[in-house]
VEXMAR-216879 format. One record per residue (C-alpha): residue number from 1; x negated, y, z negated; residue in three letters. Coordinates in nm, 2 decimals. Last residue first. Layout:
<sites>
SITE  nr   east  north     up rest
SITE NUM      X      Y      Z  ALA
...
</sites>
This chain:
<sites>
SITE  nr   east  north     up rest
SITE 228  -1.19   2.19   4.68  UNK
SITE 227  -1.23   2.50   4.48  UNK
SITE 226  -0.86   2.55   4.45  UNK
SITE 225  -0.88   2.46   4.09  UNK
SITE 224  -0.62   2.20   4.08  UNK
SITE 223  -0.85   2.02   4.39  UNK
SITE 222  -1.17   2.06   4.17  UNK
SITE 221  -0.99   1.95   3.85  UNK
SITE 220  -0.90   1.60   4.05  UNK
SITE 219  -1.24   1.58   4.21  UNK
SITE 218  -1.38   1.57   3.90  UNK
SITE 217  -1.21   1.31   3.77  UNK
SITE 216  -1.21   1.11   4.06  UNK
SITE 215  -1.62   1.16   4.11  UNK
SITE 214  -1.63   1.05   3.74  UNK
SITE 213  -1.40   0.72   3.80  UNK
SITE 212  -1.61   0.60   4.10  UNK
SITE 211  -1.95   0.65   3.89  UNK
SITE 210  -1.84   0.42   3.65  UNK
SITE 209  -1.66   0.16   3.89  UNK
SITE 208  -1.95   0.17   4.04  UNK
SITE 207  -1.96   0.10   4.39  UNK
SITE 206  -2.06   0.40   4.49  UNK
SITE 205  -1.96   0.59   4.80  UNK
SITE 204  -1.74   0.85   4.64  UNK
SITE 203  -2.07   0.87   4.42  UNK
SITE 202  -2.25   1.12   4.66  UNK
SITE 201  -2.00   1.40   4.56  UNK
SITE 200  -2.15   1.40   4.19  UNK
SITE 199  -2.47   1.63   4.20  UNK
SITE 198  -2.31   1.89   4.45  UNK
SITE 197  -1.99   1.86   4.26  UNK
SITE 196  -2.15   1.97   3.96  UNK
SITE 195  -2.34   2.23   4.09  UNK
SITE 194  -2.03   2.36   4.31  UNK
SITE 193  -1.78   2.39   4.02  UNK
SITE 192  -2.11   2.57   3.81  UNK
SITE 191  -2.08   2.88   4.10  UNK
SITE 190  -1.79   2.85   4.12  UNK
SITE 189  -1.72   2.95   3.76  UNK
SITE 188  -1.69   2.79   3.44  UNK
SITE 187  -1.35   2.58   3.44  UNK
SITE 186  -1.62   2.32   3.66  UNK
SITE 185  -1.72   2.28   3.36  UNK
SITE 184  -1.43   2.11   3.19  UNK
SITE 183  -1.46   1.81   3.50  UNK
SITE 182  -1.85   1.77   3.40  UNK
SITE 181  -1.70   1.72   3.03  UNK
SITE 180  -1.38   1.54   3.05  UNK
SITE 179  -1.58   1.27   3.33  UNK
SITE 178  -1.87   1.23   3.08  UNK
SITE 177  -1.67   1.21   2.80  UNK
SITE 176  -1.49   0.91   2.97  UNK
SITE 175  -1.79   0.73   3.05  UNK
SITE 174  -1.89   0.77   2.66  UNK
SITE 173  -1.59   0.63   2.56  UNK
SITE 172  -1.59   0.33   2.80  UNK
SITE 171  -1.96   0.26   2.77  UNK
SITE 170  -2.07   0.11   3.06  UNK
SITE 169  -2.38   0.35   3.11  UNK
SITE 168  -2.37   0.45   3.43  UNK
SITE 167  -2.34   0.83   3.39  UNK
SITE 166  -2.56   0.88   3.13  UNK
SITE 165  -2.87   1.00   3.28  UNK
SITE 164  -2.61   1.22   3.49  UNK
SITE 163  -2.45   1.37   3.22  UNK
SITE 162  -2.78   1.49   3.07  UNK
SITE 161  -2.85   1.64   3.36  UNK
SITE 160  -2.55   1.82   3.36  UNK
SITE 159  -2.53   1.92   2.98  UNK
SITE 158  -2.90   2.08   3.05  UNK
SITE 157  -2.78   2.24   3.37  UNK
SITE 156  -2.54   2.44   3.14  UNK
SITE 155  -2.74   2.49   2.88  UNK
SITE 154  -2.97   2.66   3.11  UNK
SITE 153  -2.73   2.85   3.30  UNK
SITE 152  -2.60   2.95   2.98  UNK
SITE 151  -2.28   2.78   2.78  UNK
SITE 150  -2.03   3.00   2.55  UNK
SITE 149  -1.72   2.91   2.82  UNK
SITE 148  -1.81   2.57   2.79  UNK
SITE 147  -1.69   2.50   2.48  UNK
SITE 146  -1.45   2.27   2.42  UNK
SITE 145  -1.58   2.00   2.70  UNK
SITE 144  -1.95   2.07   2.53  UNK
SITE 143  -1.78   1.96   2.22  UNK
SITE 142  -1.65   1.64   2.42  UNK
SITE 141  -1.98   1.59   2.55  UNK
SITE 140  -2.19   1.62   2.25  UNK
SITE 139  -1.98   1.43   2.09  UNK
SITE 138  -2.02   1.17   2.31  UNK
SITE 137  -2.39   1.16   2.30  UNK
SITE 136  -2.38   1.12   1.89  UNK
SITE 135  -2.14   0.82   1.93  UNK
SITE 134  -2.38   0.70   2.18  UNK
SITE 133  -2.70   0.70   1.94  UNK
SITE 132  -2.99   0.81   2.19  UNK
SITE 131  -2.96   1.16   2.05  UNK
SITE 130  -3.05   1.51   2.28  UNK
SITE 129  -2.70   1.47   2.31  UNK
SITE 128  -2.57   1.57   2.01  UNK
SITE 127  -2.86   1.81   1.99  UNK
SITE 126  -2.71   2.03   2.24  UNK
SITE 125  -2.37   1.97   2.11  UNK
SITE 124  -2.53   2.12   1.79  UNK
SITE 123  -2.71   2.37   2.03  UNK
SITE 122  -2.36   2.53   2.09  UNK
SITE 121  -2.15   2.49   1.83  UNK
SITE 120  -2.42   2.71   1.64  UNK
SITE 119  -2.12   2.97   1.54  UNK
SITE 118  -1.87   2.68   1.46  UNK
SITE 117  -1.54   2.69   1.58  UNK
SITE 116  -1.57   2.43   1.85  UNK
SITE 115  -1.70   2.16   1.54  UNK
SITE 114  -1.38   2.24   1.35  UNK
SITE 113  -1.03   2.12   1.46  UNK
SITE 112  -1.13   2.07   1.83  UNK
SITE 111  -1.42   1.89   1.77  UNK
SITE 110  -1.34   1.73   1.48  UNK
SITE 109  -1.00   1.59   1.62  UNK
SITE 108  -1.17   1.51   1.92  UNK
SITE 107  -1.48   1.30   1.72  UNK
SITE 106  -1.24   1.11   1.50  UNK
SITE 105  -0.99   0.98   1.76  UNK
SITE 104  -1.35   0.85   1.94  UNK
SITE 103  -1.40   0.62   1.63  UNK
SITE 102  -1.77   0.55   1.49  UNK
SITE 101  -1.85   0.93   1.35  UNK
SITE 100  -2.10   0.90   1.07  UNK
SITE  99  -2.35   1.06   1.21  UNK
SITE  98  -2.14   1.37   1.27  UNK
SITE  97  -2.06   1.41   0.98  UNK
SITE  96  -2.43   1.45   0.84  UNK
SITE  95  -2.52   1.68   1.18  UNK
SITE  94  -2.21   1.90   1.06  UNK
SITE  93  -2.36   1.94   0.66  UNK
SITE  92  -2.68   2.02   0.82  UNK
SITE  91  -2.55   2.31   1.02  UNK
SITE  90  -2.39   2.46   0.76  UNK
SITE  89  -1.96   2.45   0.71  UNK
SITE  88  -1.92   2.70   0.41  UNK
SITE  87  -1.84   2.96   0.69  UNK
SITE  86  -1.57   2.75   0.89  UNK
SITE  85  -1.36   2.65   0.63  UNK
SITE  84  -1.30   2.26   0.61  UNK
SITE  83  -0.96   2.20   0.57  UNK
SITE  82  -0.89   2.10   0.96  UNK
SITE  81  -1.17   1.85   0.99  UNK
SITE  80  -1.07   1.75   0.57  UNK
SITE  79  -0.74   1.65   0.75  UNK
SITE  78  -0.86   1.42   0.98  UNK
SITE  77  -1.10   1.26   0.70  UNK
SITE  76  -0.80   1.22   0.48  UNK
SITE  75  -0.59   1.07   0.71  UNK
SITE  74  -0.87   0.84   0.84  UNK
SITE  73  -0.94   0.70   0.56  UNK
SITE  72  -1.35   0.77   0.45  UNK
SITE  71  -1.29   0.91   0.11  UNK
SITE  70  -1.59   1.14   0.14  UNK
SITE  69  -1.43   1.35   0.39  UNK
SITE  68  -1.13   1.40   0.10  UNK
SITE  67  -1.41   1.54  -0.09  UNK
SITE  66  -1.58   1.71   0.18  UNK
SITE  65  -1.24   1.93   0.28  UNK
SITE  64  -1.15   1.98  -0.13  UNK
SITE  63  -1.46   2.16  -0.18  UNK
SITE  62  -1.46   2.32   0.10  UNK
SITE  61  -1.10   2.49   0.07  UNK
SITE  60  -0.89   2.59   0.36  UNK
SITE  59  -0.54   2.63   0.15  UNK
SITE  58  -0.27   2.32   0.17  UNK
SITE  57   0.11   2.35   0.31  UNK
SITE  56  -0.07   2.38   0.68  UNK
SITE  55  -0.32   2.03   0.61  UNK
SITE  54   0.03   1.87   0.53  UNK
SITE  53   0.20   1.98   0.86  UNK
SITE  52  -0.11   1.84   1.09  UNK
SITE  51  -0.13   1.54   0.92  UNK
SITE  50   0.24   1.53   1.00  UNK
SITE  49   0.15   1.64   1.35  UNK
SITE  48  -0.14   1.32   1.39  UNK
SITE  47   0.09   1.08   1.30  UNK
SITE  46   0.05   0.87   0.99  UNK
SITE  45  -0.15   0.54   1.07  UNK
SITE  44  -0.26   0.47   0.70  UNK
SITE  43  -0.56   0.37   0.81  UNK
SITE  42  -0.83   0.27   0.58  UNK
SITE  41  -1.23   0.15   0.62  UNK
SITE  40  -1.12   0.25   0.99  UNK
SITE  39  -1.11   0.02   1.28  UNK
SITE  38  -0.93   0.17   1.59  UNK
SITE  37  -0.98  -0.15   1.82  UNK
SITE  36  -0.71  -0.18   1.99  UNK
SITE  35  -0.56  -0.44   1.76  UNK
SITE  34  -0.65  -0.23   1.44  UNK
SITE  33  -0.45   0.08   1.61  UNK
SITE  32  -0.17  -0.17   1.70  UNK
SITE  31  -0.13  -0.23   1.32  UNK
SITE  30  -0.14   0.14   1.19  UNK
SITE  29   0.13   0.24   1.43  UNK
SITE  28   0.31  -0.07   1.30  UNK
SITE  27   0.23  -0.03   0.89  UNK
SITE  26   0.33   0.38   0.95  UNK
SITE  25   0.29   0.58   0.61  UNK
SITE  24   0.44   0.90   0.59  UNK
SITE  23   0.49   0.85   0.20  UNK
SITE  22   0.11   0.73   0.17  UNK
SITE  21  -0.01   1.05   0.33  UNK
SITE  20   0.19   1.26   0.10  UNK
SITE  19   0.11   1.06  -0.22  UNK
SITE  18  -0.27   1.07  -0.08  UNK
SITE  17  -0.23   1.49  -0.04  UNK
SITE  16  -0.09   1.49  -0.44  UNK
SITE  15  -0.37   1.28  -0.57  UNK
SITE  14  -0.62   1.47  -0.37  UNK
SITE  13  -0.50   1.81  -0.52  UNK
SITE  12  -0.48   1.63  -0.89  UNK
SITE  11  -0.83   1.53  -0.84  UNK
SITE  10  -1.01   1.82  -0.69  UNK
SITE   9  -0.82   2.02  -0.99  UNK
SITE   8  -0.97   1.79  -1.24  UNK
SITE   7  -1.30   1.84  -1.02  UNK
SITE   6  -1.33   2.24  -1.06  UNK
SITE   5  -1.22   2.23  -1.44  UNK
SITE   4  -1.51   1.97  -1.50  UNK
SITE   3  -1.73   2.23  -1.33  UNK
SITE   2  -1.63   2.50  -1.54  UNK
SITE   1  -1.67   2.36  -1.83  UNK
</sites>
């Protein structure tokens, strides 16, 4: 009984959340998502503050969070990122969402709604990267972007060299991760400002495009920082 109560509720709540979603429905937005190359199994293309103001009228519930996950539309899956309460969120359950990432608005609104939260966000950015699957190694970036102020010395130079394995690549997101994420640690202290630009300076003379845009990028923060 009581797990039949459980899911009629489930129902009605995502019944109610897909009326909202489907009410503040943009076809254009939606459109020129699709022509970029956003390709989700459905995309209502509601903007990211209304998602935003109907994840703040609901209650953090689990439950409810992997359910709408489940459903795979990016509404839903943005909103079950904010929904999703922080303790019932294991490590296991993270690594399994985190496989499934395939769009780059999904891994930053993850990150920043839920993945930097976590008390092992840490060495599950760590692991992200340990992967060879490149969705996996940008997460690991762009969480390691979020959290830099929790990272050791060791982690630190860990995230560094894993950066520079990457860094010619010719993946556009994962490029761009790298850049976010070297720049974000240079945040850290002078000490990590002057590692990364030690290991990065060289590529002003690169001709890779790649390597060009990192050095800018980090060059940039450097000069806001007053380190440079």
């Amino acid at each position: 009984m009581k797990y039949g109560f459980i899911s009629t509720e489930l129902d009605l709540q995502s019944t109610e959340i897909l009326q909202k979603i489907r009410l503040s429905m943009n076809g254009i937005t939606s459109s020129q998502m699709t022509k970029r190359g956003i390709d989700y199994k459905k995309n209502y293309g509601v903007a990211i503050p209304r998602i935003k103001e109907i994840a703040f009228s609901i209650k953090s519930n689990h439950h409810l969070a992997q359910h709408l996950w489940k459903l795979s539309i990016r509404e839903t899956m943005i909103l079950a990122t904010i929904l999703q309460p922080i303790d019932d969120f294991k490590q296991e359950m993270a690594q399994n969402w985190i496989s499934k990432f395939d769009q780059i608005e999904i891994i930053e609104q993850s990150c920043m709604n839920l993945l930097c939260k976590l008390p092992y966000s840490v060495s599950l950015s760590c692991d992200c990267l340990k992967s060879e699957k490149e969705w996996e190694k940008i997460t690991g970036f762009i969480l390691a972007a979020r959290i830099f102020k929790q990272l050791n010395e060791t982690e630190l130079e860990f995230i560094i060299e894993r950066a520079l394995e990457v860094v010619d690549n010719g993946n556009y997101h994962l490029n761009k991760s790298v850049a976010l994420c070297l720049s974000r640690l240079c945040r850290k202290n002078n000490e990590t400002a002057n590692l990364v630009w030690n290991h990065i300076k060289e590529y002003k003379l690169e001709k890779s495009n790649n390597k060009a845009f990192i050095y800018t990028e980090v060059e940039q923060e450097l000069l806001f920082l007053e380190i440079l």
